[in-house]
ZASE-427146 format. One record per residue (C-alpha): x, y, z negated; residue in one letter; residue number from 1. Coordinates in steps of 0.2 Angstrom, whole numbers. Last residue first. Layout:
BEGIN
     X     Y     Z residu num
     X     Y     Z      A NUM
...
END
This chain:
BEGIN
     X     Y     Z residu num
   277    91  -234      X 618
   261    78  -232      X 617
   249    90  -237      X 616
   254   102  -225      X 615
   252    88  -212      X 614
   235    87  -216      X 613
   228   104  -216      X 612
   226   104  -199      X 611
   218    87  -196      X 610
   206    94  -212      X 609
   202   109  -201      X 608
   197    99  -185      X 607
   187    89  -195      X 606
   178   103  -203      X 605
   176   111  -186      X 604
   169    94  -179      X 603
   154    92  -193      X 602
   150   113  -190      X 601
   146   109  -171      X 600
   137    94  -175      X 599
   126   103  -188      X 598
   123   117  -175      X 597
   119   105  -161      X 596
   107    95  -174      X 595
    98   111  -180      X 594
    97   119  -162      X 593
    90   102  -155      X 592
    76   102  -171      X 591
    71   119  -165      X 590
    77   134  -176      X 589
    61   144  -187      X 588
    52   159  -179      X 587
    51   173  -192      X 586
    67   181  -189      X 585
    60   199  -190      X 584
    64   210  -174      X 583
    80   219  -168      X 582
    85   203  -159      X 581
    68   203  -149      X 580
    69   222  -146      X 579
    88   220  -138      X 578
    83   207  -128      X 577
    66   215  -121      X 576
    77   232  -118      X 575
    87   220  -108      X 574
    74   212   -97      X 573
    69   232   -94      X 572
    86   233   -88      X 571
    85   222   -77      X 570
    68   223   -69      X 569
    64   207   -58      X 568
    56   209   -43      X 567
    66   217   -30      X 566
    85   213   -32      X 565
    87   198   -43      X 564
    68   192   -34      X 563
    72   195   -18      X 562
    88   188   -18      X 561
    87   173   -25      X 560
    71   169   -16      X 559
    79   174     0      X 558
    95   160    -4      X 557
    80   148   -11      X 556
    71   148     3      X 555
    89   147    15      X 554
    93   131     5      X 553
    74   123     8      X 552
    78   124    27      X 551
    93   117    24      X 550
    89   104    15      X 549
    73   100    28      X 548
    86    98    41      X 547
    98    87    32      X 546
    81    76    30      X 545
    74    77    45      X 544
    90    74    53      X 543
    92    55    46      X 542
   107    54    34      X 541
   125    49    43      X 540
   134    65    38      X 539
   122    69    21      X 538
   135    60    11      X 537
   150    63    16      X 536
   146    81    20      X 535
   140    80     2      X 534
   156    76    -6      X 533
   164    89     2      X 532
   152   103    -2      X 531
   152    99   -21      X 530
   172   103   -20      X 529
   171   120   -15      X 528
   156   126   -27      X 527
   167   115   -42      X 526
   182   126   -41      X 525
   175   137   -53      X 524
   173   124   -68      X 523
   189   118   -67      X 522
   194   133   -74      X 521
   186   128   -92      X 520
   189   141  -105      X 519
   187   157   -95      X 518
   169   149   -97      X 517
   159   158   -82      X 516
   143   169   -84      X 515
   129   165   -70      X 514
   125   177   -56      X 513
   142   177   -48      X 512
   145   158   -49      X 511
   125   157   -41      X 510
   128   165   -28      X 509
   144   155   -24      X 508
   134   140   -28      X 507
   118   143   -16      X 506
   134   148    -1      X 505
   141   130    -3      X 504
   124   124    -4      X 503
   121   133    14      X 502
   135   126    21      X 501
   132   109    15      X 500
   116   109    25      X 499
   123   117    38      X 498
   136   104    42      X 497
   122    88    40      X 496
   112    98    53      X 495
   125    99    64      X 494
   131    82    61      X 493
   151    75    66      X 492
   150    57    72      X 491
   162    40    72      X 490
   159    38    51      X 489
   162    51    39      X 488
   171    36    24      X 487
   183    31    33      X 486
   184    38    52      X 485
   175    25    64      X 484
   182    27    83      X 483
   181    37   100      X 482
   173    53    89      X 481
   159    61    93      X 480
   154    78    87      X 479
   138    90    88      X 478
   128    72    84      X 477
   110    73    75      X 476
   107    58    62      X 475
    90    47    63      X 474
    73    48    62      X 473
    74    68    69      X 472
    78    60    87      X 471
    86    70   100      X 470
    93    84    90      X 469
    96    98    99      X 468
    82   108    92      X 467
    70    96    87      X 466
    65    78    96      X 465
    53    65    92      X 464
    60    47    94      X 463
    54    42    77      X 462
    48    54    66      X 461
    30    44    66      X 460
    41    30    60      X 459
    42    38    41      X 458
    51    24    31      X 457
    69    35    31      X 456
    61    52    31      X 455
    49    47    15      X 454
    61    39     5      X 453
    76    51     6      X 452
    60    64     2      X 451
    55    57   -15      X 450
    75    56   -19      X 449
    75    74   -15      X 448
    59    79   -24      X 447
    66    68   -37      X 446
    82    80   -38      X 445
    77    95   -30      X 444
    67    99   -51      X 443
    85    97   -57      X 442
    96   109   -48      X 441
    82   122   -48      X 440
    80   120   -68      X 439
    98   123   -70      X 438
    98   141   -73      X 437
    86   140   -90      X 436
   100   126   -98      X 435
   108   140  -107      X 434
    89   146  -114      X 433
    90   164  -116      X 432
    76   172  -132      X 431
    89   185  -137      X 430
    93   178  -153      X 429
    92   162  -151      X 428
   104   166  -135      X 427
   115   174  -149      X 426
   116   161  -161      X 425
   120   148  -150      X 424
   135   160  -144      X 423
   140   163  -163      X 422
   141   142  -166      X 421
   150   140  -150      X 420
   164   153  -152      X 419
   167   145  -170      X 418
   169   128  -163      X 417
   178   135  -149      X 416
   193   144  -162      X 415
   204   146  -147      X 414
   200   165  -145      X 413
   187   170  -157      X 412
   186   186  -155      X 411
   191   188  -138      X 410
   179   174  -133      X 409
   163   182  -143      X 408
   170   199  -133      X 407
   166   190  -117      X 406
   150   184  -120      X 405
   145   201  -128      X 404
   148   209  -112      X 403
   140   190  -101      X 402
   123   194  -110      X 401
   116   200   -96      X 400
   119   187   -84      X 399
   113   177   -97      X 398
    97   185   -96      X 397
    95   186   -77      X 396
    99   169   -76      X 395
    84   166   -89      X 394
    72   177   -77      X 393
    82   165   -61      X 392
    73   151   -72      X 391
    58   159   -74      X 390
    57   160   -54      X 389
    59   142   -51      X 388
    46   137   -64      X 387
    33   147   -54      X 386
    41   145   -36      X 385
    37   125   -37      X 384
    23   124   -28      X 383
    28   138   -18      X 382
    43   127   -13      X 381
    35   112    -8      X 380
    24   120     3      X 379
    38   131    12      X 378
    46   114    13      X 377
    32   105    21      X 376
    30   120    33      X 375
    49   118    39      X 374
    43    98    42      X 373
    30   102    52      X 372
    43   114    62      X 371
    53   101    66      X 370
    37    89    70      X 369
    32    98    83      X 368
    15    92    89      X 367
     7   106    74      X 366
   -12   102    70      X 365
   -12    86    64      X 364
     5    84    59      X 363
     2   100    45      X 362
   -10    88    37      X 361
     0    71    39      X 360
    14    80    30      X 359
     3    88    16      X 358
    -4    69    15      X 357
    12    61    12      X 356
    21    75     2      X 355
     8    73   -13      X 354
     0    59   -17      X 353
    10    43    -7      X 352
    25    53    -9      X 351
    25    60   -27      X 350
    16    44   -33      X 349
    32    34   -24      X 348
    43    45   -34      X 347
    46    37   -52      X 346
    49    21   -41      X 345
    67    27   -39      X 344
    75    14   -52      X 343
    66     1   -42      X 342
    55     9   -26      X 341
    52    23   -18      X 340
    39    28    -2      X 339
    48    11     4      X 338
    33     6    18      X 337
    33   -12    14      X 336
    22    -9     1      X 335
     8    -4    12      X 334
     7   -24    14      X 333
    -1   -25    -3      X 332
   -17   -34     4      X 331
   -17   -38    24      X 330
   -16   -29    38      X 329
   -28   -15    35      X 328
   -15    -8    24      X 327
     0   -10    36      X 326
    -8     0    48      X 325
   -12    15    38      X 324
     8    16    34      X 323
    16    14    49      X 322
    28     0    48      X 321
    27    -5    68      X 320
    21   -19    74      X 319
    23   -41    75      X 318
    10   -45    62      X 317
     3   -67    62      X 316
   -10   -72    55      X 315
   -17   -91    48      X 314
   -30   -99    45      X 313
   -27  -118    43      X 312
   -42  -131    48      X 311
   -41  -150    43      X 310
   -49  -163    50      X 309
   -47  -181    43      X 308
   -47  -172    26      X 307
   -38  -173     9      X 306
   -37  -153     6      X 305
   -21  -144    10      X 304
    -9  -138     0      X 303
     6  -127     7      X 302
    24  -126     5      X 301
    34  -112    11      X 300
    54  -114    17      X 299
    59   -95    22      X 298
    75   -90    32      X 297
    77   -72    38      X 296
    92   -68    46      X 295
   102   -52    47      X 294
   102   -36    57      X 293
   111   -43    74      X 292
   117   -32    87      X 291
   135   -41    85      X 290
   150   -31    77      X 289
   148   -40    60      X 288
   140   -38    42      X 287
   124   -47    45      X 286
   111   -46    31      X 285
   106   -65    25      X 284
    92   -66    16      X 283
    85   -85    12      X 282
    65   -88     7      X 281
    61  -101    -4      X 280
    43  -110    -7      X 279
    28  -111   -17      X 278
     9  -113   -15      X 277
     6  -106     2      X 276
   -10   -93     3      X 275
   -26   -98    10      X 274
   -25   -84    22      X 273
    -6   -87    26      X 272
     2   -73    33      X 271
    20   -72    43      X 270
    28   -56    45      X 269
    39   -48    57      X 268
    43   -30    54      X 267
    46   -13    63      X 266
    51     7    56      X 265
    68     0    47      X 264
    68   -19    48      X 263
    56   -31    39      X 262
    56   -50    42      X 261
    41   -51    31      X 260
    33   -66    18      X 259
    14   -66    15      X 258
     1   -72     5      X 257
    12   -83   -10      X 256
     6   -93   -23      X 255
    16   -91   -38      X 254
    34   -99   -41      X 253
    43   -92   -27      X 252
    63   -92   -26      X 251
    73   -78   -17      X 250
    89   -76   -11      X 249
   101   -66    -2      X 248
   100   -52   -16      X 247
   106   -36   -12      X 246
    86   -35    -2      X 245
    74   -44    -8      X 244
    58   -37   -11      X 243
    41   -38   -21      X 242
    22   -34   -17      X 241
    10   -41   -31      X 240
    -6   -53   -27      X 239
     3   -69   -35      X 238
    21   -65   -22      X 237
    17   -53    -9      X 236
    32   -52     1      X 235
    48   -41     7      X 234
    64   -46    15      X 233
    76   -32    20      X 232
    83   -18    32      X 231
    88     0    28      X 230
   105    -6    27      X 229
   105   -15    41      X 228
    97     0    51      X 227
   112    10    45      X 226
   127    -1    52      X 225
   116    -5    70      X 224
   115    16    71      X 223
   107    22    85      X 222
    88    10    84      X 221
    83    -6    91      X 220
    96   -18    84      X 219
    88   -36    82      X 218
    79   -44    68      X 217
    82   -64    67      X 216
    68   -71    60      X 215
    65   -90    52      X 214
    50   -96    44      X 213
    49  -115    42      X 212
    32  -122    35      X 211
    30  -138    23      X 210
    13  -144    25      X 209
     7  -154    10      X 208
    -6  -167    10      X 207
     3  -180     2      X 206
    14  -183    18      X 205
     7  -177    34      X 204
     3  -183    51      X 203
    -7  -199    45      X 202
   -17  -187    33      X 201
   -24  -175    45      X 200
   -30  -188    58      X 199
   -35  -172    68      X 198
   -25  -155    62      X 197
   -33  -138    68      X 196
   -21  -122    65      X 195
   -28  -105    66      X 194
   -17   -91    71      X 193
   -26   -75    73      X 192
   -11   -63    81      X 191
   -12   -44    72      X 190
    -3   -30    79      X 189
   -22   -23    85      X 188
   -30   -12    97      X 187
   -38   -26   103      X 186
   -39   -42    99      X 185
   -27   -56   101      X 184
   -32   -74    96      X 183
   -21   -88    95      X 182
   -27  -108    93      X 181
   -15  -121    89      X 180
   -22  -136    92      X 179
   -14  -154    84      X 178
   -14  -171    84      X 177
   -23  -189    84      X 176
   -32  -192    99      X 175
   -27  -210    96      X 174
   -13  -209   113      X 173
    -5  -196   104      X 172
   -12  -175   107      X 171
    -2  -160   106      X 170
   -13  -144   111      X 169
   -10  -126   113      X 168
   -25  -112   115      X 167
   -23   -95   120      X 166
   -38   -83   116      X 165
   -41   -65   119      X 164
   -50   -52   112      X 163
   -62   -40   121      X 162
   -78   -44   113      X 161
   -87   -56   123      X 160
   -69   -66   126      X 159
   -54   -66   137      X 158
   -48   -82   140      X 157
   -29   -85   141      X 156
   -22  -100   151      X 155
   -19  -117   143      X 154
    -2  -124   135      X 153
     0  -142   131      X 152
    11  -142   118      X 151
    30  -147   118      X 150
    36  -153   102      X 149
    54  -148    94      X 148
    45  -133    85      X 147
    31  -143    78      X 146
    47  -151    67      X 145
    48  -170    66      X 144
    48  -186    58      X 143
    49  -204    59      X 142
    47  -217    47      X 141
    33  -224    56      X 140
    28  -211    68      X 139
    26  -193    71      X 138
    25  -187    56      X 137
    24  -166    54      X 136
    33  -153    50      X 135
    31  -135    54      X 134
    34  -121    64      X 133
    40  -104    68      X 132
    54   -98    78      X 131
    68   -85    78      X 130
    87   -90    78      X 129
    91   -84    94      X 128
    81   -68    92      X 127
    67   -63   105      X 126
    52   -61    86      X 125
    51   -42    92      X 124
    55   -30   107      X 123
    55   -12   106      X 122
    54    -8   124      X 121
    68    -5   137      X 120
    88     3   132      X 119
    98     1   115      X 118
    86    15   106      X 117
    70     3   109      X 116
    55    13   117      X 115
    39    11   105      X 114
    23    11   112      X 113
    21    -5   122      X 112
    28   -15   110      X 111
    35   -32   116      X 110
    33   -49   107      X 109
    44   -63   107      X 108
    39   -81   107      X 107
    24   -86   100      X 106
    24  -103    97      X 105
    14  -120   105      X 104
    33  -128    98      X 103
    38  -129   114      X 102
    23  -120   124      X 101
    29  -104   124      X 100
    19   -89   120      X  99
    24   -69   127      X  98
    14   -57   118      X  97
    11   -40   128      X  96
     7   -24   113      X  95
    -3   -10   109      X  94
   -16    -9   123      X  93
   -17   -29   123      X  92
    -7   -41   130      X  91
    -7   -61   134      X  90
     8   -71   143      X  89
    10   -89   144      X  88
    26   -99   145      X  87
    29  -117   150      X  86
    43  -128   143      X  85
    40  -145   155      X  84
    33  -159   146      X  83
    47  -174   145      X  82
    43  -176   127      X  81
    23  -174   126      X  80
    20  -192   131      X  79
    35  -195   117      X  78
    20  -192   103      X  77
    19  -207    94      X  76
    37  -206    92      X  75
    44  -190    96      X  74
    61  -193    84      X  73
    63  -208    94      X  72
    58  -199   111      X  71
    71  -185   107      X  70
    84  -194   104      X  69
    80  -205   119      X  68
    82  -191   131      X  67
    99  -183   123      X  66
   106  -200   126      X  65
   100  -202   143      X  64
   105  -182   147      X  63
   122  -186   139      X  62
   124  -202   149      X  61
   118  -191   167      X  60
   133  -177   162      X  59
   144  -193   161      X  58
   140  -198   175      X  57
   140  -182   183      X  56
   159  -178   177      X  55
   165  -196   183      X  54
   159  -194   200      X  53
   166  -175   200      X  52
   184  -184   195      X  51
   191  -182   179      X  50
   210  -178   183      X  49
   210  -158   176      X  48
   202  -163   159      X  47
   218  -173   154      X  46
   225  -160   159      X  45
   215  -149   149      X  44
   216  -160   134      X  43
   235  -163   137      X  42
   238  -143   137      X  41
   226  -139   122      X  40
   237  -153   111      X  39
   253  -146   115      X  38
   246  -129   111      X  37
   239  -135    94      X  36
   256  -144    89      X  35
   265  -126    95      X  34
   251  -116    84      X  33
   255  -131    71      X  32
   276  -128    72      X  31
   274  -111    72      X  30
   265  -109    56      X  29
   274  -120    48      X  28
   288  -111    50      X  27
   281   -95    44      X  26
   276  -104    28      X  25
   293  -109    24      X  24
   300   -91    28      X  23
   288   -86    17      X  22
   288  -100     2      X  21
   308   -98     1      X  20
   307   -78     3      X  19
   295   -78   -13      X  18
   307   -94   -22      X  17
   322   -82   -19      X  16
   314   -66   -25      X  15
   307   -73   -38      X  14
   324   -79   -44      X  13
   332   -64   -41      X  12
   319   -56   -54      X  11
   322   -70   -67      X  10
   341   -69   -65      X   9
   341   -48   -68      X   8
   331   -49   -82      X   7
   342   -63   -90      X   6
   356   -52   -84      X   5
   350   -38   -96      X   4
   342   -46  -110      X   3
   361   -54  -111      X   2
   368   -35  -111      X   1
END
């Protein structure tokens, strides 16, 4: 009884002290929001009696102020400080490249080619966070970053050969400074940047350039969530491609080619001919309602030679991620392309070997890329028919056997070690392999995982329509819905629904082909539940891929069919059987058989040790 009440005390007691610190807390909070509220009225009445003359004078101090920051930080370079921010404009047939003369940068870059899905032109390098510069010393003491300079911009000249050139200069009053020259060619996504330094060593420190990449992808396709997901960093690190892209950081330490901003189907990517020696790059993926995909951050560090003129060659790839592209851009840039990567690496060879160029080959003479993908599937599956179809021969088989399955149980009723034991013997016997049927199920799974990477990287999918969906890149919608359901999303899929559908009619099949353990029940509710989890799933999956599951679903529904009804001979399968059993026993167990058989009898002499003892103990 004492145990009692102590229980009872300790538990008011918490209760007391819970409602204490709540209401407490609740106090507080009023009193600050009302302390904040005072506060907001007096500063906006204070606000509300500053006259205009005093607003403008202090408007005019701020300038000042702001004014002779920036000629300190300017030092020998404050002629450059009051230079109006002007902007140049150069194009090609792939893209127009807007340049501004702060920081003698590019910046944005538009893509003639490629419609963005939140309205107007794929746009790249227009974030508020994007910019690329470096620093440099501008003075005793004093320092500053190329992107705080304005440059003196000159107009584009078109050369012999079809390029371009834009050329930016800051100059001190010793000639010492800097000329960023750009070069656009045609046809191209590549941006020539070679940086010239005069009086080299007075405007760096030991020789060493300290770069500052920073990129803000913005939304250009349906799903903002999905294209985050799809987004990260990627580089060439000591001549190998890497990627970021849980992680949020990365350290280098080898010498570094190229570092990418790299969104689903476009990418931003810096590249230093001469490579940077080391550096950092910063991955931050956005999680919020804003159009945003994340922010890029890089700090590269470069050695350059002890000169008083020293030349940088640099490039610069604002385009798509098409495959072919990418590898004439510079070494291992193909890798950005994900064909499969990590713990899925096992079918990049598939993709880059075998359902890439079959893809590219049907693409060539077929404009509908629905019906190219319906062809890759046919492909795939006659590739695959010959193991497919001795698999359905060993469904056949057990299919056959599901008599003498069934009088095994009887027999041995809740003995399952002994049932086990006889039903081993009996596929040995008959020449079945339990696992035959399963075959299917396995050989979809790195084909699947082969094509999740192809239909996700693939941008020539991009925008073309099929059916009624709009865009086979990204998911179809029969069903909208006014806000985000857990899990499903705010969309219903057509093709997503008649991929399941068609699995959930594969695994009813299948049930009546296959014999069922009377033993396990669970087992046949599995055909109803399977569907549900893929519909979450596949729902927000791009259409080409529900669409190609389908497609290969309703093969493997005719296959089934043909092949149980028109191709394989039952009852000449069975006279097979009953010859093989009726045969000498010359072929010797497989080393599984001996290990599953030993394990079976190990657990039946346990079980009839725990049986005997509690006898033993009477």
């Amino acid at each position: 009884m004492r145990d009692k009440n102590t229980i009872v005390g300790i538990v008011l007691l918490a209760t007391l002290f819970f409602v204490f610190f709540w209401y407490t807390n609740k106090e507080q909070s009023a009193y600050m929001a009302n302390q904040k509220h005072i506060q907001d009225s007096l500063h906006l009445d204070s606000l509300a009696k500053i006259t205009p003359q005093q607003k403008a004078a202090a408007k005019l101090d701020s300038l000042h102020n702001d004014s002779l920051s920036k000629l300190n930080t300017a030092g020998n370079f404050g002629n450059a400080v009051n230079v109006p921010e002007q902007l140049i404009t150069a194009e090609n047939n792939l893209m127009k490249v807007t340049f501004t003369s702060k920081g003698g940068r590019v910046k944005s870059v538009e893509l003639k080619n490629y419609n963005s899905q939140t309205g107007g032109k794929v746009v790249l390098g227009e974030g508020n966070s994007d910019g690329i510069g470096y620093n440099i010393n501008t003075g005793t003491n004093h320092a500053a970053s190329t992107t705080e300079m304005n440059f003196t911009a000159s107009q584009p000249v078109k050369n012999a050969d079809g390029s371009q050139t834009i050329q930016f200069t800051l100059e001190d009053s010793s000639n010492a400074g800097i000329t960023h020259q750009y070069i656009i060619k045609p046809n191209s996504y590549l941006i020539d940047w070679n940086i010239q330094l005069n009086s080299a060593a007075g405007l760096l420190t030991n020789n060493t350039m300290n770069f500052h990449f920073v990129s803000e992808p913005m939304q250009v396709e349906k799903s903002v969530d999905y294209e985050r997901r799809m987004s990260n960093v990627c580089f060439s690190e000591g001549n190998e491609f890497d990627y970021i892209s849980s992680k949020t950081d990365h350290t280098f330490e080898k010498p570094v080619q190229w570092v990418s901003a790299v969104q689903q189907f476009f990418n931003s990517t810096l590249i230093a001919k001469n490579n940077f020696n080391n550096g950092k790059v910063l991955w931050t993926r956005k999680a919020d309602s804003s159009t945003s995909i994340g922010v890029v951050d890089a700090t590269l560090q470069m050695q350059v030679p002890a000169a008083s003129s020293v030349n940088i060659p640099m490039q610069l790839y604002y385009g798509p991620n098409d495959y072919k592209t990418l590898q004439n851009a510079a070494p291992e840039m193909d890798g950005i392309i994900n064909l499969g990567r990590d713990m899925y690496s096992f079918v990049r060879p598939i993709n880059k070997y075998i359902v890439m160029p079959v893809f590219n080959f049907f693409a060539g003479f077929i404009s509908i890329y629905g019906w190219v993908i319906a062809l890759l599937t046919i492909f795939i599956r006659l590739v695959t028919s010959p193991l497919v179809y001795r698999s359905y021969k060993s469904g056949a088989r057990m299919k056959l056997l599901r008599p003498e399955l069934d009088t095994l149980r009887k027999k041995f009723g809740t003995d399952q070690q002994g049932f086990a034991m006889e039903q081993m013997k009996l596929f040995r016997e008959a020449g079945v392999s339990p696992l035959g049927g399963c075959l299917p199920l396995l050989l979809q799974i790195p084909i699947f995982f082969a094509l999740y990477s192809f239909f996700n990287s693939n941008i020539s999918l991009r925008g073309q329509p099929f059916l009624w969906s709009k865009d086979l890149s990204t998911y179809d919608i029969i069903v909208q819905f006014h806000s985000k359901i857990f899990i499903i999303g705010d969309h219903i899929s057509l093709f997503a629904l008649l991929a399941v559908s068609t699995s959930f009619l594969i695994s009813i099949y299948n049930m009546n082909m296959t014999p069922q353990d009377p033993n396990n029940p669970a087992l046949k509710y599995m055909p109803y539940i399977y569907p549900i989890f893929m519909i979450l799933i596949f729902n927000s999956l791009p259409s080409a891929l529900t669409w190609y599951y389908t497609v290969s679903n309703l093969i493997t529904l005719g296959i089934q069919f043909i092949i149980q009804n028109y191709i394989l001979d039952h009852e000449k399968i069975l006279a097979q059987m009953h010859e093989r059993r009726k045969a000498p026993k010359v072929k010797t167990k497989s080393k599984w058989q001996e290990q599953y058989e030993k394990m079976v009898e190990t657990q039946k002499k346990v079980q009839q040790l725990k049986q005997q003892t509690p006898k033993n103990k009477k």
